[in-house]
C-alpha positions as CSV (number, residue, x, y, z in Angstrom):
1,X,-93.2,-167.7,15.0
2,X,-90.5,-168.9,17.7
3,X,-89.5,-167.0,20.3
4,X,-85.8,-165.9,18.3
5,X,-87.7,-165.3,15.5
6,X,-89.7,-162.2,17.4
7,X,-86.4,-160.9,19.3
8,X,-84.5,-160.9,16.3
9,X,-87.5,-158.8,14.8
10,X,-87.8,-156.7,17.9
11,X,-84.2,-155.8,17.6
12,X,-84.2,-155.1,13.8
13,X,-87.5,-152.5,14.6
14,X,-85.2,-150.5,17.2
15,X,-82.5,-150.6,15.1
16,X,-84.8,-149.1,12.1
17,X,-86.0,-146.5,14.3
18,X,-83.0,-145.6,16.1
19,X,-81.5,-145.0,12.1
20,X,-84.8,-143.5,11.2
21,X,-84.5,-140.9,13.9
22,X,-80.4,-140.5,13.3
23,X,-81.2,-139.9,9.3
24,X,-83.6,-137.2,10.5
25,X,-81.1,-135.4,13.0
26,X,-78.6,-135.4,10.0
27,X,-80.7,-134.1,7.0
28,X,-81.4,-131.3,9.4
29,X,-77.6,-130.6,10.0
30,X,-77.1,-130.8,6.0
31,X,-80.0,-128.5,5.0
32,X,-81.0,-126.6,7.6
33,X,-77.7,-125.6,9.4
34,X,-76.5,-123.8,6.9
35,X,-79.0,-121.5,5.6
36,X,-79.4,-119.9,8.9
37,X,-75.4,-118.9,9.3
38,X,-76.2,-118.0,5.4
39,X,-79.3,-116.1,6.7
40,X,-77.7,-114.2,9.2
41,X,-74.5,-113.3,7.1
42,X,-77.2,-111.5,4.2
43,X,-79.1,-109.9,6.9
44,X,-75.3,-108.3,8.5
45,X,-74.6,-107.4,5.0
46,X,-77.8,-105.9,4.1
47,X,-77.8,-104.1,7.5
48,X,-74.2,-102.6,6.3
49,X,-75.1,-101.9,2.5
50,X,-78.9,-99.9,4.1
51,X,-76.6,-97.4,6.4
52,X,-74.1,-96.5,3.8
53,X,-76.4,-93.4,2.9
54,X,-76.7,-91.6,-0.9
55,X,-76.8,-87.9,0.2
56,X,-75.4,-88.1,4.0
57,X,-72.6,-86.1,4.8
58,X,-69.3,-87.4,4.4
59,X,-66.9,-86.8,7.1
60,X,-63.5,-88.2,8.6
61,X,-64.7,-90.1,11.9
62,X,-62.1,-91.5,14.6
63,X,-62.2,-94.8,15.3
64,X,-60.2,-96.8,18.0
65,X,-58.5,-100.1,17.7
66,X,-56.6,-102.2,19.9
67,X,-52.6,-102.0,20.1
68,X,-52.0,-105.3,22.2
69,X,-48.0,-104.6,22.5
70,X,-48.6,-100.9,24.2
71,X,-51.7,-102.1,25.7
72,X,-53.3,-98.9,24.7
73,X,-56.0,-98.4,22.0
74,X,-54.7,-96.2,18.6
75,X,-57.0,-93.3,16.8
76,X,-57.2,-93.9,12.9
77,X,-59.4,-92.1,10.4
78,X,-61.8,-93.2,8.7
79,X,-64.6,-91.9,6.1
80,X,-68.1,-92.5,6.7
81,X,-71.1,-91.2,4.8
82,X,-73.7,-90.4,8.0
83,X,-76.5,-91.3,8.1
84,X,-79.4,-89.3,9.7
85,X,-80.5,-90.8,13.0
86,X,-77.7,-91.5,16.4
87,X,-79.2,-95.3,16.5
88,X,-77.9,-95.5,12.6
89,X,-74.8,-94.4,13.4
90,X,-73.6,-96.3,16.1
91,X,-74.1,-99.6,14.0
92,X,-72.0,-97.4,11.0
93,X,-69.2,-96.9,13.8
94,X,-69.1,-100.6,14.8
95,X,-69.4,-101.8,11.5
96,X,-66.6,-100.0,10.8
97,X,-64.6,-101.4,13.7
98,X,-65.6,-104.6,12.9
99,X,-63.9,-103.9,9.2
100,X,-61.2,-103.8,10.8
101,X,-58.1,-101.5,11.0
102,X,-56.6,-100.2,7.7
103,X,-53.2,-99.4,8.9
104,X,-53.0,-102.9,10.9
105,X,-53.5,-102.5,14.5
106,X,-55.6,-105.3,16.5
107,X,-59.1,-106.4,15.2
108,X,-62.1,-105.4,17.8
109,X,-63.9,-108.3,17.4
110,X,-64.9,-110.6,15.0
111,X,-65.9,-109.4,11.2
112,X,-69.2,-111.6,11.3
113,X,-70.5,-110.1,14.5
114,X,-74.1,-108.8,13.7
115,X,-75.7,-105.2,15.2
116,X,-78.8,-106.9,16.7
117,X,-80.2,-104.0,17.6
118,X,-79.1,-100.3,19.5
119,X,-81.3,-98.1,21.5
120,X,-80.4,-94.6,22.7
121,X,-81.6,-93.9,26.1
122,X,-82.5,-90.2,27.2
123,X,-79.4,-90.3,29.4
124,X,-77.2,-90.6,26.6
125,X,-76.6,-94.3,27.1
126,X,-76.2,-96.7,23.9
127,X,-77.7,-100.0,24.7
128,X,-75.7,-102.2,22.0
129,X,-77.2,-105.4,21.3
130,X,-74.4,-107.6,19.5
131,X,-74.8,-111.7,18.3
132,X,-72.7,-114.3,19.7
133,X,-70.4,-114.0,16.7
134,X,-68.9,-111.2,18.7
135,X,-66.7,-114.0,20.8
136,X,-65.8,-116.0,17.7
137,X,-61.9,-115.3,16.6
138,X,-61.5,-113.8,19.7
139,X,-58.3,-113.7,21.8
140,X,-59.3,-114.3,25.8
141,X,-57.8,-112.5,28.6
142,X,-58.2,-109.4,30.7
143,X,-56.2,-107.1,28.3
144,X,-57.7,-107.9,24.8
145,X,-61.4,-107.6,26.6
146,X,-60.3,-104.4,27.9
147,X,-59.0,-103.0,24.7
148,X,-62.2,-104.8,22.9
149,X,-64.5,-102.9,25.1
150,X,-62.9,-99.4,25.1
151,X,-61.7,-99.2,21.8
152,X,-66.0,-99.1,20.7
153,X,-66.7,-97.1,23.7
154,X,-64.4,-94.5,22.6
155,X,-65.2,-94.7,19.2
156,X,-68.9,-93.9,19.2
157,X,-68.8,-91.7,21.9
158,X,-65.9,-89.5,20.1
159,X,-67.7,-89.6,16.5
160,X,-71.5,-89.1,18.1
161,X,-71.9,-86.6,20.6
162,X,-75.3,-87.7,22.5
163,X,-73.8,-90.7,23.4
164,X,-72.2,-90.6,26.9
165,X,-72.1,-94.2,27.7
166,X,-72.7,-97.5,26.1
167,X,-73.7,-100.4,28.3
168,X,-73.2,-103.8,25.8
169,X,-75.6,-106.8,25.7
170,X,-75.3,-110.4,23.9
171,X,-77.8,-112.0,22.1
172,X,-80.5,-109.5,23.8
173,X,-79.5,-110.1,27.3
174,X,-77.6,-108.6,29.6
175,X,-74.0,-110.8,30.3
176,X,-71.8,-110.3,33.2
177,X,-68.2,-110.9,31.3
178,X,-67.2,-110.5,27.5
179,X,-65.7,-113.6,27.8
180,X,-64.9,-114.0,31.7
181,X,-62.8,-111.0,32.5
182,X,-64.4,-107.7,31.5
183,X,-66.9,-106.7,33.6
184,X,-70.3,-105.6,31.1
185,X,-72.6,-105.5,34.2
186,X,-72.6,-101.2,33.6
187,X,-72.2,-99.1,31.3
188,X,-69.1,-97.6,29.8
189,X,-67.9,-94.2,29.9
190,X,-64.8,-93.1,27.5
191,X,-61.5,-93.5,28.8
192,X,-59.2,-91.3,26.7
193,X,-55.8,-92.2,29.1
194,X,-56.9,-95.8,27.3
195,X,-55.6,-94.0,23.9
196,X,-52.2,-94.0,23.0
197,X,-50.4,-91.0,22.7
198,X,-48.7,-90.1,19.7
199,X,-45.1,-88.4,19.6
C-alpha cells in the first residue's frame, strides 16, 4: 500500500468518525430533546390538575396582574377551590397567575413556567422555587420585572394570610436579577401603593 493510498484512508477514517459522532449528537436532539420539554409540560399539568381539590372550599381569591400603561398592578377575582395546606396554595395562586388574566391585563410570566417546589418558613416567608420557563415570553426592563415581581407577591400574600414575604429562586438557586433589573437577592414584602386604585 503507497503512501496516498494510507492518507487517503486516514482521511476517509476521520471523516467516518467525525459523521459517526455528528449522527450521534443529532439522534439525541431528535429523540431525546423533546420528551423532556414533553416531560416537564405533563408534570406542570399534573401538578395543576392534583391541587384543584374535590371537597376544598371554594372562594373568590384576589389576584394581581400587571397594567404596563399605569404602571401599577390591577386586582381581579378569581375562583379557586383551596386546597388544605399554605405550600398547596401558593402554587394554586401562581398557577393561577400564570393562567393569565381573564379581563386582559398584562400576563405575569410565562404559561409554561413550572412550581418547582415552595417552602414556608416559620417567619412567614414563601421560598418559591420556579423553572427557567419563568423568563421565556418575557418582556425585559425595570418596569415589567417590577410589576412581574409584585403582582405574585401581592397575590399570595393577600389570598394566604401566613405568608408575609416571598423571597423567589430559579431553577433551585438563589438569582440576583429576574432578568437584570429586579433585584430577587431578598425577600418581598406586599406593596399595596403598587395596586391601582379604582374610581
Amino acid at each position: 500500500m503507497n503512501t496516498r493510498t494510507k492518507i487517503l484512508l486516514l482521511i476517509l477514517i476521520v471523516a467516518l468518525a467525525w459523521g459517526a459522532f455528528y449522527l450521534r449528537t443529532l439522534v439525541r436532539r431528535v429523540f431525546f430533546g423533546p420528551p423532556q420539554i414533553a416531560e416537564e409540560t405533563a408534570r406542570a399539568k399534573l401538578d395543576q390538575i392534583a391541587l384543584q381539590p374535590n371537597n376544598g372550599t371554594t372562594q373568590l381569591a384576589t389576584l394581581y396582574f400587571p397594567s404596563p400603561n399605569d404602571g401599577k398592578i390591577v386586582p381581579e377575582g378569581r375562583s379557586i377551590t383551596w386546597a388544605q395546606s399554605d405550600t398547596d396554595k401558593v402554587r394554586q395562586v401562581v398557577l393561577a397567575l400564570a393562567e393569565g388574566s381573564h379581563q386582559g391585563f398584562g400576563r405575569v410570566f410565562s404559561p409554561s413556567t413550572n412550581v418547582r417546589a415552595v417552602f414556608l418558613a416559620t417567619d412567614g416567608t414563601a421560598y418559591l422555587d420556579l423553572s427557567n420557563d419563568v423568563l421565556s415570553d418575557f418582556e425585559p426592563g425595570i418596569q415589567s420585572e417590577t410589576l412581574a415581581i409584585y403582582s405574585v407577591v401581592n397575590s399570595i400574600t393577600t389570598n394566604i394570610p401566613s405568608v408575609k414575604r416571598v423571597q423567589f429562586l430559579i431553577q433551585g438557586q438563589e438569582v440576583e436579577t429576574l432578568d437584570g433589573h429586579a433585584d430577587l437577592t431578598a425577600a418581598y414584602t406586599p406593596d399595596l401603593t403598587r395596586v391601582k386604585s379604582t374610581p
